[in-house]
N, C-alpha and C positions, 0 to 999 in steps of 0.2 A: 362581447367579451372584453375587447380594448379597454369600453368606461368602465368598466368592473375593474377592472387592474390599477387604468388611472386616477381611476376612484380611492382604491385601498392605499395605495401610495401615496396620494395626496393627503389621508386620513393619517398614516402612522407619519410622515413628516410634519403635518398640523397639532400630534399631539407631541413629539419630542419638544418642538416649537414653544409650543403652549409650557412645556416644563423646564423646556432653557431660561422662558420668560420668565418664568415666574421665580427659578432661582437667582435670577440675575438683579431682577424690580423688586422683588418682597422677602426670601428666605435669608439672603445675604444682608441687606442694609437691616430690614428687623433682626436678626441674630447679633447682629454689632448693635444696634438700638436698643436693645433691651437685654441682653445675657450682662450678667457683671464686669467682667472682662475681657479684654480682645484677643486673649487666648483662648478662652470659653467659646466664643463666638467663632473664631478661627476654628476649633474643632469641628463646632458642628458644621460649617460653611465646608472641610474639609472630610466629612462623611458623607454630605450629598452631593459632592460633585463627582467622585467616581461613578456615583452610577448616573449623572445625569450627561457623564463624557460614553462608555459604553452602551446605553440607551441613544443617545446619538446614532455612533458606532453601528447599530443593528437595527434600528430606524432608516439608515443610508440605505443597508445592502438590501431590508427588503422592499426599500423603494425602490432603488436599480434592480432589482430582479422581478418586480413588479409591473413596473414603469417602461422596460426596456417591450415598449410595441414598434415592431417593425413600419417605416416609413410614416411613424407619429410624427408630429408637431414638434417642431425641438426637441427630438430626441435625444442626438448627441450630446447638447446644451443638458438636459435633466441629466443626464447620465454624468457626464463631467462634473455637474456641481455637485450633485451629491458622492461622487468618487471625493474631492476636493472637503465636503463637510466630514465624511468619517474618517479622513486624512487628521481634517484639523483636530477632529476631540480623539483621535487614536495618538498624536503627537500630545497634546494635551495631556493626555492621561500615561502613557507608557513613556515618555519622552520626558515632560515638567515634572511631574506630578512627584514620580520617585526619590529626583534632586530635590524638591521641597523638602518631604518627607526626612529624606537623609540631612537639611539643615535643619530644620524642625528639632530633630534628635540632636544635633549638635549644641544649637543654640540651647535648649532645654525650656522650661514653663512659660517663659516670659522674655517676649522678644521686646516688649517695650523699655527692658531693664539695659537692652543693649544703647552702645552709643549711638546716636544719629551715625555719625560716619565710620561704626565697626564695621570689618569687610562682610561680614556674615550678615549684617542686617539690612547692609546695602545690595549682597547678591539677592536675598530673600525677596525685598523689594522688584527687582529684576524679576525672578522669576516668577513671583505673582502678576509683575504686569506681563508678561510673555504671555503665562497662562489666562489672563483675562483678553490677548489678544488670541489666541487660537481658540478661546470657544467663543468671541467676537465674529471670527473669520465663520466658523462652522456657523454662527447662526446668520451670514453674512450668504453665505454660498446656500442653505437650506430655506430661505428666506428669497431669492433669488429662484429659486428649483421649483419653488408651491408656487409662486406668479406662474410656472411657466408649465405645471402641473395645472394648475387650474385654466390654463387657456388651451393645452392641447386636449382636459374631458370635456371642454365646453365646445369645441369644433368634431371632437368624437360624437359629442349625442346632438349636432345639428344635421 
């Protein structure tokens, strides 16, 4: 029963994984690459990431509720990082994401129209790199948990 659990855990963490990845390597730099403008782009860059921070988010919890086999292999260690990855895209998304949003509305269509050094386009700045650091960190800590996922089903099914 253990590899069954540490099996389906490592399976929904390998696939949040695989879709952080691919927003991070293809959806985001093609959106900017090919939409007309980096508003354009921004939006849509800013409709896939909510669900790609609560996909996370619920990815964690049924790893740790999946993962959590008594006197496994690095248990505490899975349990911690993914406590720590739906930390990061929970912060990410309830935390960042809102303040974007609310400068977003402020600044209005076109944040390239602002000055380099307007305060607004400077926090903007900020909080996009914050927000590229906590789902950094999340795929940092869940990236971290499938190493350690994948070596405690491999000692499970020997």
């Amino acid at each position: 029963m253990s590899a069954v659990r540490l099996g389906g855990a490592t399976a929904v963490l390998a696939a949040w994984m695989g879709a952080a990845l691919l927003m991070a390597a293809v959806v985001a730099p093609a959106a900017f690459a090919a939409l007309p403008s980096r508003a354009l782009a921004g939006a849509v860059v800013g409709r896939v990431l909510p669900v790609i921070f609560v996909a996370g988010i619920v990815a964690c919890v049924i790893a740790a509720l999946l993962g959590h086999v008594p006197n496994a292999s690095f248990g505490r260690a899975r349990l911690t990082l993914v406590g720590l990855g739906a930390a990061a895209c929970a912060f990410a998304q309830f935390g960042i994401a809102p303040r974007i949003a609310r400068l977003r509305a402020e600044i209005g269509p076109s944040l390239d129209a602002l000055a380099v050094d307007d305060a607004r386009r400077v926090a903007f700045g900020r909080l996009h790199a914050f927000s590229v650091a906590w789902m950094g960190a999340a795929m940092l800590a869940v990236g971290v948990a499938l190493v350690l996922y994948f070596i405690a089903l491999a000692r499970s099914r020997a």
